[in-house]
C-alpha positions as CSV (number, residue, x, y, z in Angstrom):
1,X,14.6,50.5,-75.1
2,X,15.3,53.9,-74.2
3,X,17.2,56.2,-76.4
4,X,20.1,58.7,-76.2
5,X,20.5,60.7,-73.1
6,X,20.1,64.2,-72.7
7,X,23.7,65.6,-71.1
8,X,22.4,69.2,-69.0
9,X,25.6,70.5,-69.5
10,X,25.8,70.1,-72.9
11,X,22.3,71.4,-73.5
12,X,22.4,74.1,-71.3
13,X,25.6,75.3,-73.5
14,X,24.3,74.4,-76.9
15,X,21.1,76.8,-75.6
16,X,23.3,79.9,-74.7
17,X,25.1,79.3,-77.5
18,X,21.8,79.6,-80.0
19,X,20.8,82.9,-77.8
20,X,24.4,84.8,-78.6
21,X,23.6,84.0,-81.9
22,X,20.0,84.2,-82.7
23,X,18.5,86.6,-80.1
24,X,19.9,89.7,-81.8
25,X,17.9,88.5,-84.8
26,X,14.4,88.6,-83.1
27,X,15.6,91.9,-80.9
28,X,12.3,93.6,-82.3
29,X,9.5,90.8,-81.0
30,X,12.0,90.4,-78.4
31,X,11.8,94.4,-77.3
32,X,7.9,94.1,-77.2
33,X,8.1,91.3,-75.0
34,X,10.0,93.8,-72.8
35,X,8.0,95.8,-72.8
36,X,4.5,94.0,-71.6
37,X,6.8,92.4,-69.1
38,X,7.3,96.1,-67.9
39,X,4.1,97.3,-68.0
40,X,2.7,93.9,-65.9
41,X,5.1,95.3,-63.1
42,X,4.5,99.1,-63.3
43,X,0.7,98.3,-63.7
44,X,-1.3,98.7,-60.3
45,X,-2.2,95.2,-58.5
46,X,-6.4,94.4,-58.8
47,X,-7.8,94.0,-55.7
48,X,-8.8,90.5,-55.1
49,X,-11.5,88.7,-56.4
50,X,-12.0,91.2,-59.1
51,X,-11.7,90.8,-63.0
52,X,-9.2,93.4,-64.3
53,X,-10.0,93.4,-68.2
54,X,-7.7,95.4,-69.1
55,X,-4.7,93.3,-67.1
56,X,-6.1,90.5,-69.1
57,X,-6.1,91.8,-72.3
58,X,-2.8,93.1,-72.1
59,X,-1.8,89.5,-71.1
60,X,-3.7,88.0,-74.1
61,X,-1.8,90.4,-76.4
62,X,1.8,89.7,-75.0
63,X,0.7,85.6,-75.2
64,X,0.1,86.3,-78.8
65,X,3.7,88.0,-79.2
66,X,4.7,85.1,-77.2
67,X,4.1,83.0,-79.9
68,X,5.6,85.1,-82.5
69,X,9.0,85.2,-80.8
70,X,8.9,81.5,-80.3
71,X,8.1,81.1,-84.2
72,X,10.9,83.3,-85.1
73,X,13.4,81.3,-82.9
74,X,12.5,78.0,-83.8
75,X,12.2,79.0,-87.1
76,X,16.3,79.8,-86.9
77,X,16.7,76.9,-84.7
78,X,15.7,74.7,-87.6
79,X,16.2,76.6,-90.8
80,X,19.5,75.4,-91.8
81,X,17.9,71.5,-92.0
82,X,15.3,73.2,-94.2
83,X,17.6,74.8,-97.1
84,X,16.1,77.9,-98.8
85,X,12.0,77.0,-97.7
86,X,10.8,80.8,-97.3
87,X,8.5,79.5,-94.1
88,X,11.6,79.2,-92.2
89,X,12.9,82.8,-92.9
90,X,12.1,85.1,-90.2
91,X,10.4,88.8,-90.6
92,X,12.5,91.7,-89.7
93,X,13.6,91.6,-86.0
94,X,12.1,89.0,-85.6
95,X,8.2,90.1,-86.3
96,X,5.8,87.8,-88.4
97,X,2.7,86.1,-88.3
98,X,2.5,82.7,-90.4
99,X,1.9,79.2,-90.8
100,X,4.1,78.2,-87.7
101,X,2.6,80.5,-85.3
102,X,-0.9,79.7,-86.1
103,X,0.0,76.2,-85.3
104,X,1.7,77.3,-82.6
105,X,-1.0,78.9,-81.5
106,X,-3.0,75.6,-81.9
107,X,-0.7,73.9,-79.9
108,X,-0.8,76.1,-76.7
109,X,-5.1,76.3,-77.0
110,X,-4.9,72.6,-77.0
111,X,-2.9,72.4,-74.2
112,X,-5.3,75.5,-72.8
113,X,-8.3,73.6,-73.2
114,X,-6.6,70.0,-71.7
115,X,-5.7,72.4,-68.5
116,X,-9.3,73.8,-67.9
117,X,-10.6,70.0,-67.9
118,X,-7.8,68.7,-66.2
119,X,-9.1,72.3,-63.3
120,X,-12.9,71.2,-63.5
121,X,-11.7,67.5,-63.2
122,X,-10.2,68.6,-59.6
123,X,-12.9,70.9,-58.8
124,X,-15.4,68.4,-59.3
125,X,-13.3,66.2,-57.3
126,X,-12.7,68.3,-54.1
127,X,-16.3,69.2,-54.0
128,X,-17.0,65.4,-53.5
129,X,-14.0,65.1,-51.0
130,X,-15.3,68.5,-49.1
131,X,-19.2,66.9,-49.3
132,X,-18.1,63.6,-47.5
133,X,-16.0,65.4,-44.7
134,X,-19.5,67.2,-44.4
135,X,-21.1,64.2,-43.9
136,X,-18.3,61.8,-42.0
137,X,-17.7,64.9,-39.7
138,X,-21.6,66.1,-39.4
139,X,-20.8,69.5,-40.3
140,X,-23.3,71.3,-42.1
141,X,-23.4,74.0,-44.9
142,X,-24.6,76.7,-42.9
143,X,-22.3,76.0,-39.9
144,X,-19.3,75.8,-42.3
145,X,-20.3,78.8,-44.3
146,X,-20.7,81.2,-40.3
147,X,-17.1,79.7,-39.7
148,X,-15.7,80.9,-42.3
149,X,-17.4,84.0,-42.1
150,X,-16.1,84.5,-38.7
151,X,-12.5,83.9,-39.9
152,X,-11.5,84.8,-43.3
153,X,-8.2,83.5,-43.0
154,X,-7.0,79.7,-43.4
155,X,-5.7,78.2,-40.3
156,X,-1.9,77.3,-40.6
157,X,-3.4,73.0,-40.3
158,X,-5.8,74.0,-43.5
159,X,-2.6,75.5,-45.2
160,X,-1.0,72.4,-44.5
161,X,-3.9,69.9,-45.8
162,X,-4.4,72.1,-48.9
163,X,-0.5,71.7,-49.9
164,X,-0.9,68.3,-49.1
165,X,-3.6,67.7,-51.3
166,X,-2.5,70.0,-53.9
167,X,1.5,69.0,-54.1
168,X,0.4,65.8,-56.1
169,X,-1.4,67.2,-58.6
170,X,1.5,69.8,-59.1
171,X,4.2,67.2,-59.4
172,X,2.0,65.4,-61.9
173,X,1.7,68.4,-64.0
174,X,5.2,69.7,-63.7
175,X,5.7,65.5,-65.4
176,X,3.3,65.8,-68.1
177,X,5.1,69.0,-69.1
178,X,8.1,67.9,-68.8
179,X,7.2,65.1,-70.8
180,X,5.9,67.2,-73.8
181,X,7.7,70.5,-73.3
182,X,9.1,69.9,-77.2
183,X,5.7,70.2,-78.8
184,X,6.7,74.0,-79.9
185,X,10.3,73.1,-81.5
186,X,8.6,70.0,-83.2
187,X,5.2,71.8,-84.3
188,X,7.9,74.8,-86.1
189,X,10.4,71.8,-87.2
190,X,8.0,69.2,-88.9
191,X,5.4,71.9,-90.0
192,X,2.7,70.2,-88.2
193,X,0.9,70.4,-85.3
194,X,2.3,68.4,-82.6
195,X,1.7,67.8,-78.9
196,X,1.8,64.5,-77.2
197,X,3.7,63.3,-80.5
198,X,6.6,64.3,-78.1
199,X,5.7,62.3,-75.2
200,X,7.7,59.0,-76.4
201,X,11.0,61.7,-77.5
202,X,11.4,62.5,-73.6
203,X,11.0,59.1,-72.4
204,X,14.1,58.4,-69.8
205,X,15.3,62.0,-69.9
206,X,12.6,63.8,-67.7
207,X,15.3,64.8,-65.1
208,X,18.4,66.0,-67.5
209,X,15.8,68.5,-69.2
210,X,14.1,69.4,-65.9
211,X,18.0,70.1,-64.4
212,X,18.8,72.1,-67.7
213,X,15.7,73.8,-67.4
214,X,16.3,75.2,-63.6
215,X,20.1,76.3,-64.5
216,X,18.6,78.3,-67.3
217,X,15.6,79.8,-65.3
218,X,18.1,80.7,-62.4
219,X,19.1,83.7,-62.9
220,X,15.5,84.6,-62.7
221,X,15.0,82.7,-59.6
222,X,17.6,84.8,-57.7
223,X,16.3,87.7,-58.7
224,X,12.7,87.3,-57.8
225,X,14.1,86.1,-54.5
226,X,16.1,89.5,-54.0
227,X,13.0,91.2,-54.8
228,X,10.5,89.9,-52.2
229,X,13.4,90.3,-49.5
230,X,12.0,91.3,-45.9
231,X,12.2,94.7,-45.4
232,X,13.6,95.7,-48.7
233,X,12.6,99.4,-49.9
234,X,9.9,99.1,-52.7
235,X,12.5,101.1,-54.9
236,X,14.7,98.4,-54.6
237,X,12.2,95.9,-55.2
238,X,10.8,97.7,-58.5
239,X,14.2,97.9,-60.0
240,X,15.1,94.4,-59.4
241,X,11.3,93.8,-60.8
242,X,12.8,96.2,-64.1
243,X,15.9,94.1,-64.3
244,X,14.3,90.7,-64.4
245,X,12.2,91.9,-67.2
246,X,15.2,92.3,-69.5
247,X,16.9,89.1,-68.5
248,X,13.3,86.7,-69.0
249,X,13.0,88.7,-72.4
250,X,16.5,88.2,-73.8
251,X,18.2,85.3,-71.9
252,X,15.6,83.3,-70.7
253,X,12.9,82.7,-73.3
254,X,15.7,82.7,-76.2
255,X,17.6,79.7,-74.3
256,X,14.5,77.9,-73.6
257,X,13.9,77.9,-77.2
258,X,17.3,77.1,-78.0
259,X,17.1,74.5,-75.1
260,X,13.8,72.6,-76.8
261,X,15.1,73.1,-80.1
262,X,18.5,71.3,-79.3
263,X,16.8,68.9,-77.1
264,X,14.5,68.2,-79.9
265,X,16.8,67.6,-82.5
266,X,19.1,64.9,-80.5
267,X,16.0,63.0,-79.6
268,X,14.1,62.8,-82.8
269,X,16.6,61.0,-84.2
270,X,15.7,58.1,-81.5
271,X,12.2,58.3,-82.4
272,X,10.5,55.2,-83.8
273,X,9.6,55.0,-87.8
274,X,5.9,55.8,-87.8
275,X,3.7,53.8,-90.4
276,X,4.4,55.0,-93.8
277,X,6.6,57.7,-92.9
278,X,3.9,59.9,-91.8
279,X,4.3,61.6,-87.9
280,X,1.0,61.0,-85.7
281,X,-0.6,64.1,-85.0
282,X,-0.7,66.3,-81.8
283,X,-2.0,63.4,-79.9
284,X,1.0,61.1,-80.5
């Protein structure tokens, strides 16, 4: 039996309603956040097929942030359910490091580590599917390895065939996130690791959270469409770049939180009684 269902305009409000409220209090984490977001447009683009170490450690650092400003949130998303408990107070603007973000973190290097095997999975299985064209089609390594010396560039039919094989796997993905995109608000709310635990929450309401989920991301969507505009001067494009930086930093990533967190709540309540009380870990 399926449980309540999720309204998108409801949730979309509810989320901008937790942002006006909440996303003055974590302004610091919130600033720094800025910040990196800045710098990773300012920053000169790597060449290809090169491995920029400091781009990445930059981008390891504001991940870690990340996760602080998504502890602070949630933590005010759900501290009122949790009385006085100190672990739900946040640090000032915002910044702290504590039990929640380490599981947090935990969460998001399990999912990490899912990802990679899900990438090798795939890799492993279009090396098969490439190695059987070989053989159906008689083509060799050597000949296939002079024709693509001779041109670089993917032929618009390739393009074509590697969307076609790929847009499966991205749906599937964009599903199984969808499906447990609550693993952060319930891992800060029940103080406990949690990941697929969530799976069961979002049954029957994959659509309603991915609609919410787009009107909330828009604003972002139009602007990185007026940036890449043809002919548009590059000043244009890097202020456009600037804005869109302070709109994913203080509208966006506060209302997803706010969205999870109030899309959490109205479904737990659905949830089955586990054995004994006691929530199944981040497996579900």
């Amino acid at each position: 039996m399926l449980g309540r269902k999720i309204s998108v305009q409801t949730a979309v409000k509810a989320a901008f309603e937790f942002t006006k409220i909440n996303a003055p209090k974590a302004a610091g984490v919130l600033s720094i956040i800025l910040l990196f977001d800045i710098a990773s447009v300012i920053a000169p683009t790597p060449e290809a097929m090169t491995v920029d170490l400091p781009r990445l450690a930059l981008k390891a650092v504001q991940t870690l942030f990340t996760i602080v400003a998504e502890g602070a949130l949630f933590r005010l998303a759900f501290a009122s359910e949790h009385g006085g408990d100190p672990a739900f107070r946040i640090g000032p603007l915002g910044l702290q490091w504590g039990r929640a973000e380490t599981r947090l973190l935990g969460a998001n290097l399990l999912l990490y580590l899912l990802f990679f095997i899900a990438l090798l999975f795939l890799a492993i299985i279009l090396i098969v599917v490439l190695g059987a064209g070989m053989f159906i089609n008689g083509t060799s390594a050597a000949s296939l390895k002079s024709a693509s010396m001779a041109s670089p560039t993917m032929s618009p039919e390739q393009v074509s065939q590697w969307a076609l094989a790929l847009t499966p796997l991205l749906l599937v993905s964009l599903y199984v996130y969808l499906r447990i995109c609550l693993f952060g608000a319930a891992t800060v709310a029940e103080n406990k690791v949690m990941v697929f635990s969530t799976w069961s929450l979002t049954r029957g309401n994959v659509m309603p959270i991915l609609g919410a989920s787009f009107v909330i991301a828009l604003p972002l969507v139009v602007l990185s469409l007026l940036a890449t505009l043809p002919g548009e001067p590059r000043t244009v494009s890097i202020v456009i770049e600037l804005l869109s930086c302070v709109v994913d930093a203080f509208l966006i990533r506060p209302m997803s939180c706010g969205l999870y967190a109030h899309i959490y709540a109205a479904l737990r309540t659905n949830a089955p009684v586990e054995a004994a009380g006691v929530p199944r870990g981040p497996w579900g």
